[in-house]
Steps between C-alpha positions, in 0.01 A plus 500: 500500500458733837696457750424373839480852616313637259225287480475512925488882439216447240285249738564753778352774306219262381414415838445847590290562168281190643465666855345756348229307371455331807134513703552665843180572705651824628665666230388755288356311184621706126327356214571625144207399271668295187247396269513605151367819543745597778812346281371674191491831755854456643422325818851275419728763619275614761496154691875454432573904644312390833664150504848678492396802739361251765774276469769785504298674806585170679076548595472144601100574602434555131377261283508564112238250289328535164130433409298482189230741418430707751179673305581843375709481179443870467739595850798179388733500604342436842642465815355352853659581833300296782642558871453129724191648632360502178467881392544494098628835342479469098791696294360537136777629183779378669858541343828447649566807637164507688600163621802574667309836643238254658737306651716779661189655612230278568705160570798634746316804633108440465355748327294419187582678186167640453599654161495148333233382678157373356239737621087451516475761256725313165225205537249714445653588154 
């Protein structure tokens, strides 16, 4: 049995975990693709690296969801970043690391880590 303490520390963190789930309008809109491709591809550790880094970022206009299939098993784990006013930027062969880089860089500061970015030229492969 947990104490009282405990388990108001556990539905505090919870809550927070929830939060991040949470629709808002104007946040900024992170969505891991989890189907089975993306879980066979590591996309698991990838959702739970940006859960943790937008949660201990404190960015409260982030929003961290999963999806199914997003369509292109080849580029899993995949990785959707879609501002309020609805411009999408698609992160293909994401890891951990790469997670936590997109985060410092493209969700505090704003720029896009064009490096992991899906580019015109891979679908033409």
């Amino acid at each position: 049995m947990k104490s009282l303490d405990e388990l108001k520390a556990i539905r505090d963190k919870m809550q927070n975990q929830v939060k991040l789930r949470g629709e808002n309008s104007n946040s900024i809109r992170v969505v891991v693709g989890m189907a089975t491709c993306g879980i066979a591809a590591g996309a698991r550790p990838v959702l739970n690296a940006f859960a943790a880094g937008v949660q201990e970022k404190g960015l409260d206009n982030v929003t961290v969801v999963q999806t199914g299939c997003i369509g292109l098993c080849q580029y899993e784990p995949i990785v959707e970043v879609i501002t309020p006013d609805g411009e999408k930027v698609t992160y293909v062969k994401m890891t951990e690391e790469k997670a936590h880089e997109v985060i410092d860089q493209h969700l505090v500061k704003g720029k896009v880590v064009t490096k992991y970015v899906l580019s015109p030229d891979m679908l033409k492969q």
